[in-house]
N, C-alpha and C positions, 0 to 999 in steps of 0.2 A: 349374830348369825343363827340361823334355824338349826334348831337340835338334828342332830347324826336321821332320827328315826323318820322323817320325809325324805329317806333316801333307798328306806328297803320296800319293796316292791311287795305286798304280799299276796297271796296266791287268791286268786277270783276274784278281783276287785275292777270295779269297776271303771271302766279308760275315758278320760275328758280330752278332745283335743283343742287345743285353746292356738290365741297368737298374740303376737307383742312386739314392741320394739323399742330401741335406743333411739332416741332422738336426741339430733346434733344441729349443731348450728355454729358458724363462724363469725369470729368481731372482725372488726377492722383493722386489728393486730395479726392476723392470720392465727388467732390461736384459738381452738375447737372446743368447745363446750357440750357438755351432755345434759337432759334434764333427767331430774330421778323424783321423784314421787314418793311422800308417805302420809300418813294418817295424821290429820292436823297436830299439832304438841309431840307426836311420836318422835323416836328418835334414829327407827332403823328405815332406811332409802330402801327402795323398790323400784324395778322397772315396771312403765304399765304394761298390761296384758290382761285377759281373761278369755272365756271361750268364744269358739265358733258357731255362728246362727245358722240354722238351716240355709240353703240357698248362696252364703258368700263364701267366697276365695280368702283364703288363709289369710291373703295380703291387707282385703276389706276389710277382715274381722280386724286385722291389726291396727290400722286406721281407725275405725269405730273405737276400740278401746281406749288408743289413744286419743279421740277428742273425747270418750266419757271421762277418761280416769287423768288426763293430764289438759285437754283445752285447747290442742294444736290441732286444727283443721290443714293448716297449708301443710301439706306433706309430700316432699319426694321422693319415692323408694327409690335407693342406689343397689339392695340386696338384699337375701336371704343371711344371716349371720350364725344360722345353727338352732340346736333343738333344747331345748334344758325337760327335764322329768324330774318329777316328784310327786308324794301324795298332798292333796288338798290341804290346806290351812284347819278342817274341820278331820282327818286324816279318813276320808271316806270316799274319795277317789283319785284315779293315779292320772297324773297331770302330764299330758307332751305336749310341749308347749313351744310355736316356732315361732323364732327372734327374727325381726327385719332389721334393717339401715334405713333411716326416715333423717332425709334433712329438711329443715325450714330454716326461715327468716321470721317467724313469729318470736318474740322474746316472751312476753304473756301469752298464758293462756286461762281459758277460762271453760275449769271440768265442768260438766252438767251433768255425772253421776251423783247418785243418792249418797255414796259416803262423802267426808267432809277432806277432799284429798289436798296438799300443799305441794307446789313441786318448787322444785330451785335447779340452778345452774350450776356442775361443778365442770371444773377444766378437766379435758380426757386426762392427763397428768397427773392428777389430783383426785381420784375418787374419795368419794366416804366409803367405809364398810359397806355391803349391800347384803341386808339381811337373809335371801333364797341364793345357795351357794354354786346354784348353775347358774343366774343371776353374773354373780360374780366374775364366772369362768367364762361367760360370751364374752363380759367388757374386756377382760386380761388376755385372752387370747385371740383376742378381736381387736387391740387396742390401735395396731400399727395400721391395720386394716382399712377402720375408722376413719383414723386419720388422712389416709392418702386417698380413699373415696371420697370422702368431703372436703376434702382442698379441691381436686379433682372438677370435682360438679360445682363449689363452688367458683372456678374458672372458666367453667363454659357458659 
């Protein structure tokens, strides 16, 4: 989990607005899955996200990130899921970052971002640890949420 210090805000720093989202998907068991993302051989999961381009909607920019950084192009937004903040990976600007609800039926994907990213499948039940600790707190206080929107849509 990212140290305490991507969590204090400090004074004049420069604001990134970014977007991102969980992406879920249902088997034939009725049981929900999430994909999480990390750095190939890495060990800590991530949700994708990064910033917003000139000209797009929070929801696009979340879309786009997800087929750079994870390879799902089919995506249904069922919702907004919340905001997470923190400073940069580089600690040089303060990140607010909005989480969507994207369901698909893709199982592979295939990133075409420049870093070398791996994603897998874990059961909403079942997380790994997720290294960015807002991160964490969409899927946990989001979890029931999750669940009953993607049953949900996956029935209509």
């Amino acid at each position: 989990m990212a140290p305490d210090l991507f969590y204090h805000r400090p004074a004049n720093i420069r604001l990134r607005t970014g977007a991102g989202g969980v992406v879920a998907r249902i088997d034939d068991r009725g049981k929900v899955w999430v994909a999480l993302i990390r750095d190939r051989g890495d060990h800590a999961y991530v949700l994708p996200k990064g910033g917003v381009e000139k000209g797009e909607t929070l929801e696009e920019a979340a879309m786009r990130e997800i087929a750079e950084e994870a390879g799902f192009s089919k995506l249904d937004c069922l919702c907004e899921l919340g905001i997470g903040e923190r400073l940069s990976g580089r600690l040089t600007t303060w990140q607010k970052t909005h989480y969507f609800l994207f369901l698909t039926t893709q199982i592979r994907g295939r990133p075409t971002d420049r870093r070398d990213w791996e994603v897998d499948w874990f059961d909403l039940n079942a997380l790994p640890e997720i290294y960015w600790r807002e991160q964490g707190e969409i899927l946990k206080s989001n979890r029931a949420r999750i669940r009953r929107l993607v049953m949900k849509a996956a029935e209509d």
